[in-house]
N, CA, C, O and CB atoms as a CASP TS submission, in Angstrom:
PFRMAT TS
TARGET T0000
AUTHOR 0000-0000-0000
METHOD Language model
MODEL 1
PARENT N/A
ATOM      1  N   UNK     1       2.163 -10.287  12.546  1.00  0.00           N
ATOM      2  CA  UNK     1       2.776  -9.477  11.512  1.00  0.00           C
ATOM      3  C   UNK     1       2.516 -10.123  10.158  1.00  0.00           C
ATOM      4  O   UNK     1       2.711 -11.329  10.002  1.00  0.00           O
ATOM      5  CB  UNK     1       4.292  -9.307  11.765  1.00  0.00           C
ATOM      6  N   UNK     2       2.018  -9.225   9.038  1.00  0.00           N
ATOM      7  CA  UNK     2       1.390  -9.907   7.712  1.00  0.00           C
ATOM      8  C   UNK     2       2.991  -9.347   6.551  1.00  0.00           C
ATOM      9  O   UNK     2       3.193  -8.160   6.298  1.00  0.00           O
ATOM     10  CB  UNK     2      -0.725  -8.935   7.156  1.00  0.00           C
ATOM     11  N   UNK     3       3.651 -10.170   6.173  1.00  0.00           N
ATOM     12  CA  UNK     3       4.477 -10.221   5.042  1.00  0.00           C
ATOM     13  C   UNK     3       4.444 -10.174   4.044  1.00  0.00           C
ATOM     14  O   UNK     3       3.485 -10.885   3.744  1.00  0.00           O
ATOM     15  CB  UNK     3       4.903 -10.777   4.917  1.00  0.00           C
ATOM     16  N   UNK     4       5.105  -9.571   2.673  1.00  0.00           N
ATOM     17  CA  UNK     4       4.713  -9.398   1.608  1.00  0.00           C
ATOM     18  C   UNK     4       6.414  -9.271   0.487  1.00  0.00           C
ATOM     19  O   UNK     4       7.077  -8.254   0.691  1.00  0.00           O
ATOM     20  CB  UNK     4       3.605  -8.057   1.808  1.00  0.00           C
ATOM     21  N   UNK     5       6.773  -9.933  -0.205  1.00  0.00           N
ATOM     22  CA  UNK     5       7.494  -9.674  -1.084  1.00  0.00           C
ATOM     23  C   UNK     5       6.914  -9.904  -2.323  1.00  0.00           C
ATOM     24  O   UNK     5       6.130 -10.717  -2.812  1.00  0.00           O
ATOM     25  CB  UNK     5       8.522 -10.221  -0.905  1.00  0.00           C
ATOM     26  N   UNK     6       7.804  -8.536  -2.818  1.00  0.00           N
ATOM     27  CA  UNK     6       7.439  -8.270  -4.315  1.00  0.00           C
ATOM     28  C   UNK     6       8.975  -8.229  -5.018  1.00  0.00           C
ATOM     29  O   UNK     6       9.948  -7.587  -4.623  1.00  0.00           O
ATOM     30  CB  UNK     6       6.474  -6.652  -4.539  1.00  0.00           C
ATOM     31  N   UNK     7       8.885  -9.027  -6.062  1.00  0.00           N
ATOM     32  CA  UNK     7      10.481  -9.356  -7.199  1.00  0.00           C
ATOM     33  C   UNK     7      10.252  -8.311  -8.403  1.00  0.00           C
ATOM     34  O   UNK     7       9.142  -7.972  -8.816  1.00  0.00           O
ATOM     35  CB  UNK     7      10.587 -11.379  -8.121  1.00  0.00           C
ATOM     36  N   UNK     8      10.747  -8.130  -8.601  1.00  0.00           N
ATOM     37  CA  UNK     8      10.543  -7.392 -10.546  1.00  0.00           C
ATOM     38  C   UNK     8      12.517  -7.512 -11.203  1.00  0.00           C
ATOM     39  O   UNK     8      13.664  -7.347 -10.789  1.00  0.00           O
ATOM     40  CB  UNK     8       9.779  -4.594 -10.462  1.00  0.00           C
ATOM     41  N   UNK     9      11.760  -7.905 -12.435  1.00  0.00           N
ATOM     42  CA  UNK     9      12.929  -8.060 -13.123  1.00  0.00           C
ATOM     43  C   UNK     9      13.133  -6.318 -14.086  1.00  0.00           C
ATOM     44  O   UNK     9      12.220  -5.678 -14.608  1.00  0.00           O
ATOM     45  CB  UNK     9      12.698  -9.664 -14.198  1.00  0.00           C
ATOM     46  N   UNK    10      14.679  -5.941 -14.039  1.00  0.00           N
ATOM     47  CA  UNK    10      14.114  -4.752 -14.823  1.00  0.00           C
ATOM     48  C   UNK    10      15.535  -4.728 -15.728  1.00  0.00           C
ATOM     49  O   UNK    10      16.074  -5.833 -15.777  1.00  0.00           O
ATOM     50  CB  UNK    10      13.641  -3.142 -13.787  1.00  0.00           C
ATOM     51  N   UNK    11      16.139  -3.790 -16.357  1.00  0.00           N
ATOM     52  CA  UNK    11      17.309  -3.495 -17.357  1.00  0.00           C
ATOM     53  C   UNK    11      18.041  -2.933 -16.331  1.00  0.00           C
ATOM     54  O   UNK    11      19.172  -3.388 -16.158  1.00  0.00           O
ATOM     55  CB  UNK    11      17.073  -2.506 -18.737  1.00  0.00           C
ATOM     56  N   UNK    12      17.642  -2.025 -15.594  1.00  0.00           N
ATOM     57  CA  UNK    12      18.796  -1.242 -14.341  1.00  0.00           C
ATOM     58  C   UNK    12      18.046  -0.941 -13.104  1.00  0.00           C
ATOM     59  O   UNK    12      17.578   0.132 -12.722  1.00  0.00           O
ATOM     60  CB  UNK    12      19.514   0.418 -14.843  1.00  0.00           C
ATOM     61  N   UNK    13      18.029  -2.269 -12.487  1.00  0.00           N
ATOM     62  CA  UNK    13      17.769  -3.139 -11.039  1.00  0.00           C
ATOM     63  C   UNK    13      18.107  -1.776 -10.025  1.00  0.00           C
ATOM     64  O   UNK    13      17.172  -1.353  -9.345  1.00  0.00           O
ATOM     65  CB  UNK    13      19.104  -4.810 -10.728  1.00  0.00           C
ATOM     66  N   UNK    14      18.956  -1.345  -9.967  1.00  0.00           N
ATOM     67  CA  UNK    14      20.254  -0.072  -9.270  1.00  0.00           C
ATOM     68  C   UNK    14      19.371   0.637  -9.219  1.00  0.00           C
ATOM     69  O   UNK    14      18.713   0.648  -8.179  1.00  0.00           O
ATOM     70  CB  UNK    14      21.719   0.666 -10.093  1.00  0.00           C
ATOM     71  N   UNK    15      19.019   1.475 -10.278  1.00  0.00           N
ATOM     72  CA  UNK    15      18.464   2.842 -10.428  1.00  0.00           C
ATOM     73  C   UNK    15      16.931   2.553  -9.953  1.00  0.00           C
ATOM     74  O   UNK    15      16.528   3.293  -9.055  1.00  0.00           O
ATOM     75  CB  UNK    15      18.625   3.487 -12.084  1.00  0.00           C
ATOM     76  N   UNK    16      16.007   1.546 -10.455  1.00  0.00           N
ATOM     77  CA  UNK    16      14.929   1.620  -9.762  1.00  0.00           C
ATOM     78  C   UNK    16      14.557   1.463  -8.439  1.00  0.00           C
ATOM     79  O   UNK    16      13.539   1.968  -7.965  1.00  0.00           O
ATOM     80  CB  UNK    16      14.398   1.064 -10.199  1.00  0.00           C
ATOM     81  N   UNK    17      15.468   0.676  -7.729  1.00  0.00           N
ATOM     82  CA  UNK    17      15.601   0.829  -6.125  1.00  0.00           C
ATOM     83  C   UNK    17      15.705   1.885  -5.525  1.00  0.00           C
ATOM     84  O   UNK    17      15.013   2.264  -4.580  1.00  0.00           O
ATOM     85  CB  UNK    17      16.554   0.294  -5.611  1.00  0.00           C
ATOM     86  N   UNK    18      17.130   2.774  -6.358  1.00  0.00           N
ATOM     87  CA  UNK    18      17.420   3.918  -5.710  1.00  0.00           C
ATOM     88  C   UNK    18      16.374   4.934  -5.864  1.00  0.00           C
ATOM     89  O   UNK    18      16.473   5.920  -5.134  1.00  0.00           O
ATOM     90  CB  UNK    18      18.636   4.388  -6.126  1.00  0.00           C
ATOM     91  N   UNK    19      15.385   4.872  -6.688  1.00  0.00           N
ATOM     92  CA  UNK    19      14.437   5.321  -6.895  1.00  0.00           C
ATOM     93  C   UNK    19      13.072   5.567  -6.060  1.00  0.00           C
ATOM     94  O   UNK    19      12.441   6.590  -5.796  1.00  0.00           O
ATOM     95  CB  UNK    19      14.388   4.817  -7.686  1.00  0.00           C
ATOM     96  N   UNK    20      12.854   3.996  -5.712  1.00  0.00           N
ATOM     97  CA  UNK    20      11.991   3.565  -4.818  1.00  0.00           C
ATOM     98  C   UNK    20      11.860   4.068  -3.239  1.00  0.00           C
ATOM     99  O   UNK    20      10.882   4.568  -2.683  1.00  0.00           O
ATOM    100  CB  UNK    20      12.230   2.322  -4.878  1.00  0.00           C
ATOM    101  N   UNK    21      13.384   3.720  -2.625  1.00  0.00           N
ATOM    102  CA  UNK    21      13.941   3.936  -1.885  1.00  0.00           C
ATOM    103  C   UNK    21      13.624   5.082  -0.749  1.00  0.00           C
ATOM    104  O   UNK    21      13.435   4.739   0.418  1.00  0.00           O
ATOM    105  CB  UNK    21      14.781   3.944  -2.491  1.00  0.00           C
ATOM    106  N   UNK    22      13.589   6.084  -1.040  1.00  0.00           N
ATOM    107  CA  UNK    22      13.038   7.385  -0.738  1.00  0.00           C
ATOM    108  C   UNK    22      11.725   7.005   0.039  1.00  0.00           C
ATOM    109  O   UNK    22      11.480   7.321   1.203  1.00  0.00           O
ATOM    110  CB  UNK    22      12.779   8.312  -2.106  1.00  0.00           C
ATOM    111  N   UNK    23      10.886   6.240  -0.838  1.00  0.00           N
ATOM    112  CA  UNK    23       9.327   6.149  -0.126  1.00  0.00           C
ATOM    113  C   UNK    23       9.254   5.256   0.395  1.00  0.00           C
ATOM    114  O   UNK    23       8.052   5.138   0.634  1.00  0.00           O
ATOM    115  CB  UNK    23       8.138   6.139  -0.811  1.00  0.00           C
ATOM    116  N   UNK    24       9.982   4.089   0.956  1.00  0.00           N
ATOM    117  CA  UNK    24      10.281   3.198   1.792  1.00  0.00           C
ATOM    118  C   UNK    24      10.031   3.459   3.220  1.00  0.00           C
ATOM    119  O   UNK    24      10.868   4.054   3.899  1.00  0.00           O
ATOM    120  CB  UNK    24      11.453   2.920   1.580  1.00  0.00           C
ATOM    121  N   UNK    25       8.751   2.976   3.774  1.00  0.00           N
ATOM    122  CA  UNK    25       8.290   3.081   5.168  1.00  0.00           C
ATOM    123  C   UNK    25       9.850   2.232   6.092  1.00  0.00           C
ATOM    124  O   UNK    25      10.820   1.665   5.590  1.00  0.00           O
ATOM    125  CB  UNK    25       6.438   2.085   5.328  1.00  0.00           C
ATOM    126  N   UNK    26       9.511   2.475   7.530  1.00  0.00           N
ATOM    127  CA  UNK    26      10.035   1.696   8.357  1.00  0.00           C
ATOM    128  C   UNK    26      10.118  -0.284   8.385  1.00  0.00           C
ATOM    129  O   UNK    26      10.890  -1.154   8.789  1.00  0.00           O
ATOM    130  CB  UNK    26       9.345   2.293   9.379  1.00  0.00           C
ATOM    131  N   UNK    27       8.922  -0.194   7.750  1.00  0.00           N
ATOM    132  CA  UNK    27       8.535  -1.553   7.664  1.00  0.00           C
ATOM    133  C   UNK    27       8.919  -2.155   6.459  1.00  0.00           C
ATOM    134  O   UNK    27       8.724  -3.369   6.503  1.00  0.00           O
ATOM    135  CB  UNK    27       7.183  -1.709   7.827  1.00  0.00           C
ATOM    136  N   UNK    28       9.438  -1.727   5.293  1.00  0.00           N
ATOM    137  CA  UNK    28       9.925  -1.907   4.224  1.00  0.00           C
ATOM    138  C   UNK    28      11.746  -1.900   4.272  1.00  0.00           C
ATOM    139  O   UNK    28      12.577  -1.295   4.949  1.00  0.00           O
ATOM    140  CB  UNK    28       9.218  -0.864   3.399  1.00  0.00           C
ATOM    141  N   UNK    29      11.802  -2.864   3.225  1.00  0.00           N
ATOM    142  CA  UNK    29      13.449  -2.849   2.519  1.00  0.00           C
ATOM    143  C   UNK    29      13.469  -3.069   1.440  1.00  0.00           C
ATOM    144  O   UNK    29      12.345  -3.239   0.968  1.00  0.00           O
ATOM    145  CB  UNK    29      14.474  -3.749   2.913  1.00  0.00           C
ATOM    146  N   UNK    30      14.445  -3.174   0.618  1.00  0.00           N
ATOM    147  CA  UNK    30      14.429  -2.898  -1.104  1.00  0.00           C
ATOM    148  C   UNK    30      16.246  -2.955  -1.286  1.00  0.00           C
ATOM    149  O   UNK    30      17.142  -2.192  -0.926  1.00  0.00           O
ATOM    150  CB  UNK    30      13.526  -0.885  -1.692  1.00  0.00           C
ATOM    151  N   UNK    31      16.218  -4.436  -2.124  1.00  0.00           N
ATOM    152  CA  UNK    31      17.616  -4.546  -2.328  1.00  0.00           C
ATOM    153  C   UNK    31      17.635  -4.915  -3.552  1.00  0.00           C
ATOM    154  O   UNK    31      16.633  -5.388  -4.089  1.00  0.00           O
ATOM    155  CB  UNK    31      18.366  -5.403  -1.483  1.00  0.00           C
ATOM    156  N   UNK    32      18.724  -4.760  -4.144  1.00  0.00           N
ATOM    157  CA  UNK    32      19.012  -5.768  -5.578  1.00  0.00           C
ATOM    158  C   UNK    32      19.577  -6.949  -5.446  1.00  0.00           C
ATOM    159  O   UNK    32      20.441  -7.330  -4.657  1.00  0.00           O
ATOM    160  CB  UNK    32      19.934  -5.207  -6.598  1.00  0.00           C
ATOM    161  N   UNK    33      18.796  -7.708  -6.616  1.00  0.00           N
ATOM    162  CA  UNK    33      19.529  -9.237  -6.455  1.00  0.00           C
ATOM    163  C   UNK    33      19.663  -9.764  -8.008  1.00  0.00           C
ATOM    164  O   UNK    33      18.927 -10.586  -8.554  1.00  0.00           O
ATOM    165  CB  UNK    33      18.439 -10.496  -5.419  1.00  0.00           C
ATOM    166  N   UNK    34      20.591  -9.203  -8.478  1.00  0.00           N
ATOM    167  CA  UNK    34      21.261  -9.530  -9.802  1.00  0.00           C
ATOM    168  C   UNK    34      20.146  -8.220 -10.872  1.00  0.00           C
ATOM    169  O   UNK    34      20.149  -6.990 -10.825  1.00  0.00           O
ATOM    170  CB  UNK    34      21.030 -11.702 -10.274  1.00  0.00           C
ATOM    171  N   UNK    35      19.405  -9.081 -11.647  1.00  0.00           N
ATOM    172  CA  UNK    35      18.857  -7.786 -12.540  1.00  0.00           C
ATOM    173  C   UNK    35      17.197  -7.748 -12.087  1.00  0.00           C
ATOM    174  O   UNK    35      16.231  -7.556 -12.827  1.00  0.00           O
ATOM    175  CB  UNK    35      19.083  -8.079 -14.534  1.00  0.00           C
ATOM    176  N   UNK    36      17.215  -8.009 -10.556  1.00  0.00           N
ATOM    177  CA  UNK    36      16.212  -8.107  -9.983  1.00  0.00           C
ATOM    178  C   UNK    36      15.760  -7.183  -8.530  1.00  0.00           C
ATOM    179  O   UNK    36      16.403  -7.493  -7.526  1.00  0.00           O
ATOM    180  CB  UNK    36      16.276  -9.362  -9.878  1.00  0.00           C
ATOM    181  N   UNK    37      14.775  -6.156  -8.375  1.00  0.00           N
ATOM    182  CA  UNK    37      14.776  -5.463  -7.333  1.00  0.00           C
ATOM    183  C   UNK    37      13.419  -6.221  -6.178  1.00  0.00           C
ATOM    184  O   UNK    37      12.263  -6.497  -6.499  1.00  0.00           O
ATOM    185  CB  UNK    37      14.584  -3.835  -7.912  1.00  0.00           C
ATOM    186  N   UNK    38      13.961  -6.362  -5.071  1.00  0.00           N
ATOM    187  CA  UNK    38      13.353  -7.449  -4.130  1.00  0.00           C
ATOM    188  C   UNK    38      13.021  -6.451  -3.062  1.00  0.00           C
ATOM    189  O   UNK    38      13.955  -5.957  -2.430  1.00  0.00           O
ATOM    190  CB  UNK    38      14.413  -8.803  -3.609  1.00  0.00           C
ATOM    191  N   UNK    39      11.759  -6.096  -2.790  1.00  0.00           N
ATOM    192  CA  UNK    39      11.232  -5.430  -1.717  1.00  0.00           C
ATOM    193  C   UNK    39       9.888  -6.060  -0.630  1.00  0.00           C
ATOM    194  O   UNK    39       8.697  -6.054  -0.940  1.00  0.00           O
ATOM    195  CB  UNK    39      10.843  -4.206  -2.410  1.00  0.00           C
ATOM    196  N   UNK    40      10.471  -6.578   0.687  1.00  0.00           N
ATOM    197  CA  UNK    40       9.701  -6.979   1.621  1.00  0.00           C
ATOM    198  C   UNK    40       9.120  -5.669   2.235  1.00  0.00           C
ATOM    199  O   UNK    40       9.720  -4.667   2.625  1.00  0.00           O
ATOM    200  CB  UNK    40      10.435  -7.874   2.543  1.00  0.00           C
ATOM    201  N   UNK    41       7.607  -5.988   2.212  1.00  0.00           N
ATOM    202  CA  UNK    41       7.255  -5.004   3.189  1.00  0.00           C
ATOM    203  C   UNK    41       6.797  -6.041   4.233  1.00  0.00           C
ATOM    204  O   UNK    41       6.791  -7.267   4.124  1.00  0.00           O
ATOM    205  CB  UNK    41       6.114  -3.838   2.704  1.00  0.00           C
ATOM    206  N   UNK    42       6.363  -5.164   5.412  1.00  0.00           N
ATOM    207  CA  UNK    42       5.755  -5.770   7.041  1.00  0.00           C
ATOM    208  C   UNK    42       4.771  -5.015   7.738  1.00  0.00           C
ATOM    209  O   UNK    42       5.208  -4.020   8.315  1.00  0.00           O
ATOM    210  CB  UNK    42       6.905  -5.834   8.205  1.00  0.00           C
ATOM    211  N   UNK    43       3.532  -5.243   7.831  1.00  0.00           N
ATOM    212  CA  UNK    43       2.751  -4.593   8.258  1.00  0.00           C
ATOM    213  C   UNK    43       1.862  -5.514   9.267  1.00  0.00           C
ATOM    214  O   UNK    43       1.758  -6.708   8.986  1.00  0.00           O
ATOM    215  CB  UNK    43       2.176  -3.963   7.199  1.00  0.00           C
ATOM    216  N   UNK    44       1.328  -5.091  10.234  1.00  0.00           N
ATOM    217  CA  UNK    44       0.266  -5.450  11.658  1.00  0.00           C
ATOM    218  C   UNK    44      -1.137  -6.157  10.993  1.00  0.00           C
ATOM    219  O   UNK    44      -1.536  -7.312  11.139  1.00  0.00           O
ATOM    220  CB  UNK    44      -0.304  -3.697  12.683  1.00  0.00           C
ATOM    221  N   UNK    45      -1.482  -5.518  10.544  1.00  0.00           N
ATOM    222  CA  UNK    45      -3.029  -6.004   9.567  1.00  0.00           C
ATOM    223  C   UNK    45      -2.801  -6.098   7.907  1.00  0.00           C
ATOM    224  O   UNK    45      -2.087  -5.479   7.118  1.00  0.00           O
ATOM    225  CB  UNK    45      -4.449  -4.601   9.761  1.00  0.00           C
ATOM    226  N   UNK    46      -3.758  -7.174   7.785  1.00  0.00           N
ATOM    227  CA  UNK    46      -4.344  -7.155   6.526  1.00  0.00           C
ATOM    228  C   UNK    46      -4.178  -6.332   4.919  1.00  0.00           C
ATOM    229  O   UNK    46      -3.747  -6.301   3.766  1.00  0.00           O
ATOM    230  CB  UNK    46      -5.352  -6.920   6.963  1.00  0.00           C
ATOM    231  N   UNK    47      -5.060  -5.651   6.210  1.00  0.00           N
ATOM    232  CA  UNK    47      -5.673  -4.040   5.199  1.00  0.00           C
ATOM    233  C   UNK    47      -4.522  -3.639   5.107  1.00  0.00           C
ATOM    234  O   UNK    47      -4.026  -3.741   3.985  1.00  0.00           O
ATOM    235  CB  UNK    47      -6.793  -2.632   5.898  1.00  0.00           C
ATOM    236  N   UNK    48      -3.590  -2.989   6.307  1.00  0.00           N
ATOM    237  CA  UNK    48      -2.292  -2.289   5.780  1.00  0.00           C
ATOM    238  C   UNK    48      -0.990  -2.462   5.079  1.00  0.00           C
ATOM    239  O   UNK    48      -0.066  -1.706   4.777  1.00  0.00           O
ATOM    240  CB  UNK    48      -1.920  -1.929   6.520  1.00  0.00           C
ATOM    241  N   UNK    49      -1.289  -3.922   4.907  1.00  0.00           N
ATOM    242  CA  UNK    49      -0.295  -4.517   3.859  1.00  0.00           C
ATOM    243  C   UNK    49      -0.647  -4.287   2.533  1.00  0.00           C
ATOM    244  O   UNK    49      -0.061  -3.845   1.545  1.00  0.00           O
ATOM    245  CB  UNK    49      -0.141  -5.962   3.970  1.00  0.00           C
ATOM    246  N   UNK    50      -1.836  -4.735   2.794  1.00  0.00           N
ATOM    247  CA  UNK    50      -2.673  -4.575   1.177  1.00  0.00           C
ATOM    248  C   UNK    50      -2.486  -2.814   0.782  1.00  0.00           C
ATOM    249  O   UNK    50      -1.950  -2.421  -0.254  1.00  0.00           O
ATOM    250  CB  UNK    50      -4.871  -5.067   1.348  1.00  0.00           C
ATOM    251  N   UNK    51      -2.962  -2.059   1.675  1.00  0.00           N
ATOM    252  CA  UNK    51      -2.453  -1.044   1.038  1.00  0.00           C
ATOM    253  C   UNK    51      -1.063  -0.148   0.415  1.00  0.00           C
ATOM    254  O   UNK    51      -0.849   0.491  -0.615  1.00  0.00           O
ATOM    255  CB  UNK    51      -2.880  -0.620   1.569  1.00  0.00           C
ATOM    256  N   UNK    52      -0.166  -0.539   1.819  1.00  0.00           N
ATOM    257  CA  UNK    52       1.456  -0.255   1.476  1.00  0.00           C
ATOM    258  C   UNK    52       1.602  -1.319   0.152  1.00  0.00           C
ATOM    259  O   UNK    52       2.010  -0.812  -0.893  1.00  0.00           O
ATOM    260  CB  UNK    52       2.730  -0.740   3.027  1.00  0.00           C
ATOM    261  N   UNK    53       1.332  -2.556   0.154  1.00  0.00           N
ATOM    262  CA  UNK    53       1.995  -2.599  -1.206  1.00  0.00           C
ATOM    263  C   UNK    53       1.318  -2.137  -2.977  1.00  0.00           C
ATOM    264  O   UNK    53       1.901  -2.355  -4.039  1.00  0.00           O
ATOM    265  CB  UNK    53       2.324  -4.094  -1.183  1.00  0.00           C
ATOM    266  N   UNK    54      -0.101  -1.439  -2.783  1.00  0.00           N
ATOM    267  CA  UNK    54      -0.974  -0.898  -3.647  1.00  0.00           C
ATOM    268  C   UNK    54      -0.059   0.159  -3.955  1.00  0.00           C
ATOM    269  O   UNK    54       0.239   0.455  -5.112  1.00  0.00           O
ATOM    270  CB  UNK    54      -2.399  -0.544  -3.144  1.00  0.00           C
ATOM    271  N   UNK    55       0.496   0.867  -2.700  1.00  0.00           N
ATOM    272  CA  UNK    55       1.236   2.416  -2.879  1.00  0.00           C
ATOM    273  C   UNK    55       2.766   1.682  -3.522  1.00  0.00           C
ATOM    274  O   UNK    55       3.230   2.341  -4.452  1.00  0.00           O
ATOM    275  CB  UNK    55       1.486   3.574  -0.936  1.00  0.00           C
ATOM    276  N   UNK    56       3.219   0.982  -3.310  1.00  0.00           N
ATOM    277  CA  UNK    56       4.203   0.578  -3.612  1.00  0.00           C
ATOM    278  C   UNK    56       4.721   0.014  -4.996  1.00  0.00           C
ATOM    279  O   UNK    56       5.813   0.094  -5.557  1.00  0.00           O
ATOM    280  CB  UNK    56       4.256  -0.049  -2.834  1.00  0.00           C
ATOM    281  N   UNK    57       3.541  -0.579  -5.327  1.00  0.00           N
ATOM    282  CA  UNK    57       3.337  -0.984  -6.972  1.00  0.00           C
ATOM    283  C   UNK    57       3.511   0.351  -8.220  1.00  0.00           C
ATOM    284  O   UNK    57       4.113   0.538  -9.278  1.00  0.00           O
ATOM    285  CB  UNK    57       1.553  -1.620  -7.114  1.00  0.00           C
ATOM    286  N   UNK    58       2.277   1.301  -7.030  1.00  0.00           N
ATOM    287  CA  UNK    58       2.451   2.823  -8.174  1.00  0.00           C
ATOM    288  C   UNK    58       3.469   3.470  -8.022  1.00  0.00           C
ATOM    289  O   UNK    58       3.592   4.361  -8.861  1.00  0.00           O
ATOM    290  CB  UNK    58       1.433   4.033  -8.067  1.00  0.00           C
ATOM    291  N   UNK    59       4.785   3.349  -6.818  1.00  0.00           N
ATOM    292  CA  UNK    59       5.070   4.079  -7.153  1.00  0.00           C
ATOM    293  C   UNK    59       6.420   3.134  -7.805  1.00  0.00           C
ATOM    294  O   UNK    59       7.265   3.749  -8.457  1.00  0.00           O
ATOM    295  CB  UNK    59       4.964   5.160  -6.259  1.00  0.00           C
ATOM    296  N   UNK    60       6.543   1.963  -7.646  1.00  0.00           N
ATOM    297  CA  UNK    60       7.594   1.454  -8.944  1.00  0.00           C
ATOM    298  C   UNK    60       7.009   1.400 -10.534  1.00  0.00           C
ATOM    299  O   UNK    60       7.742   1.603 -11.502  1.00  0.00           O
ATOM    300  CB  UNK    60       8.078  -0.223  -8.615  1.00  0.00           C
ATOM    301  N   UNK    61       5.892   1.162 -10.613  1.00  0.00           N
ATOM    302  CA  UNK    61       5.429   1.641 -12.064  1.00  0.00           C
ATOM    303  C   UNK    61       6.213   3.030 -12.447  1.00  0.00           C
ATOM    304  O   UNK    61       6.909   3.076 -13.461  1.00  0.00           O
ATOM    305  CB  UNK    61       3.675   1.928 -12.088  1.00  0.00           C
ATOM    306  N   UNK    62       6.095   3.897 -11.779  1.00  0.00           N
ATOM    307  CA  UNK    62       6.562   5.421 -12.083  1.00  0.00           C
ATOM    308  C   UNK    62       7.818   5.717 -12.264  1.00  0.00           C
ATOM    309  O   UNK    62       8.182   6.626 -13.009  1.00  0.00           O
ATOM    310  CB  UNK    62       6.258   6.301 -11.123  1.00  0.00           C
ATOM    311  N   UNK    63       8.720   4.859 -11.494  1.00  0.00           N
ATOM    312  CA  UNK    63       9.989   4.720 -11.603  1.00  0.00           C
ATOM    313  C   UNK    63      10.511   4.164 -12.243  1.00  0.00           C
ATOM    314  O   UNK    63      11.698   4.417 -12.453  1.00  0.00           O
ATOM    315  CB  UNK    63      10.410   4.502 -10.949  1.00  0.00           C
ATOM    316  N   UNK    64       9.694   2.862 -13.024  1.00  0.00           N
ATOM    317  CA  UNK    64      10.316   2.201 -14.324  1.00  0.00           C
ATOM    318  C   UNK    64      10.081   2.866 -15.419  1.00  0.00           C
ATOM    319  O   UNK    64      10.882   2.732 -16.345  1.00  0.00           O
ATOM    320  CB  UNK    64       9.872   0.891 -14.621  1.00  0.00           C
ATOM    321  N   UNK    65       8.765   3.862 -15.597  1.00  0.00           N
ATOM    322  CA  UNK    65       8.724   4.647 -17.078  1.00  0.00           C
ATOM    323  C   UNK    65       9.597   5.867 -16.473  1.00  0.00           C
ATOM    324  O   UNK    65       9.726   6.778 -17.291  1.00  0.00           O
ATOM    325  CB  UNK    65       6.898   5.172 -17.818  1.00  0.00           C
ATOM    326  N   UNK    66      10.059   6.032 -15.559  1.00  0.00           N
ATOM    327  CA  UNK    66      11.119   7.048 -15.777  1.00  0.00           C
ATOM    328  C   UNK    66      12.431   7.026 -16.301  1.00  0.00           C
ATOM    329  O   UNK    66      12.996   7.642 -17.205  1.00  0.00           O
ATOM    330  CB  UNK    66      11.323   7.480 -14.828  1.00  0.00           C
ATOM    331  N   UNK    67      12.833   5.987 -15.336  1.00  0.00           N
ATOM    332  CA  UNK    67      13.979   5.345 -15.609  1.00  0.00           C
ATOM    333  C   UNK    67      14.065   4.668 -17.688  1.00  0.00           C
ATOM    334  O   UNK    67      15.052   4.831 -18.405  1.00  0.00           O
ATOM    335  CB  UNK    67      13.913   3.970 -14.220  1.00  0.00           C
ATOM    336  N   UNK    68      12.918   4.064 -18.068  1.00  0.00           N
ATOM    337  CA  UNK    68      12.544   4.110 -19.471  1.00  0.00           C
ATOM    338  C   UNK    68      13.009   4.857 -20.066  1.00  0.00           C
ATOM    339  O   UNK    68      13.937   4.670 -20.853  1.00  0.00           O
ATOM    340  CB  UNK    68      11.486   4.243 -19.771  1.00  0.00           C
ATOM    341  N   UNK    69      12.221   6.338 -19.712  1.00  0.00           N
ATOM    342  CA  UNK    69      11.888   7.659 -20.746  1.00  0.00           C
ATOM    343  C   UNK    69      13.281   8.532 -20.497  1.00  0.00           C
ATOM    344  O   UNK    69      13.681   9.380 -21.294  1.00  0.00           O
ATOM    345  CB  UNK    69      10.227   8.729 -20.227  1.00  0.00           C
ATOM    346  N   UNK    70      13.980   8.168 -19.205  1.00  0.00           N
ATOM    347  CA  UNK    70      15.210   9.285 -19.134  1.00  0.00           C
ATOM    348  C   UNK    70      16.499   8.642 -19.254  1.00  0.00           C
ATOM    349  O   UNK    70      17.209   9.226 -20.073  1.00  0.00           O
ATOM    350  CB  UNK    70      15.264  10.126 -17.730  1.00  0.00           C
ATOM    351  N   UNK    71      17.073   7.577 -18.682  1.00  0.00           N
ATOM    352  CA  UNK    71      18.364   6.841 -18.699  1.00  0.00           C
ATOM    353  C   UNK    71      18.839   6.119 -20.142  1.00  0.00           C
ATOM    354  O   UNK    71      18.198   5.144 -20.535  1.00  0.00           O
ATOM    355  CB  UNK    71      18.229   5.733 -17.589  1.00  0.00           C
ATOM    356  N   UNK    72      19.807   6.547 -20.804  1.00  0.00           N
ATOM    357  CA  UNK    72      19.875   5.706 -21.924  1.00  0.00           C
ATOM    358  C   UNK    72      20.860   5.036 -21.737  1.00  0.00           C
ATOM    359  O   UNK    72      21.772   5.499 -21.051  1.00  0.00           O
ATOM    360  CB  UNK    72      19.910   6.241 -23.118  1.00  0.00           C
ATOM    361  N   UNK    73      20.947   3.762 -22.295  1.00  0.00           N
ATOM    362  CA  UNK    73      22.189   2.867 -22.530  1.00  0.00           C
ATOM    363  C   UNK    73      23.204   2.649 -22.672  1.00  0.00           C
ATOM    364  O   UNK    73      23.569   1.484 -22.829  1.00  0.00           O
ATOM    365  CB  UNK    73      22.302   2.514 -22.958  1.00  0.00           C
TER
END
């Protein structure tokens, strides 16, 4: 089994998880840890780690300029 955590620091940790969340395979989790969102993925091969976390990067990019462009302070 090939492992992978990814940290990101953000302004509202909460909302981008809950965000994320949704597209979260079986092999994935996604928690907050202070103003920080912590997502392990777990995958069999290589390649399929490398890719779940490629998909995983775009789709928290998308969720931080959302969360950006729509939630105000």
């Amino acid at each position: 089994m090939r492992r992978a955590t990814v940290r990101t620091t953000h302004d509202r940790p909460g909302v981008v998880a809950a965000a994320l969340r949704p597209d979260n395979t079986a092999e994935m989790s996604t928690r907050v840890d202070g103003r920080t969102v912590v997502t392990t993925i777990e995958r069999d091969s290589t390649g399929g780690l490398r890719t779940t976390v490629d998909d995983y990067v775009t789709n928290l990019q998308v969720a931080q300029r959302v969360t950006d462009t729509t939630i105000q302070p």
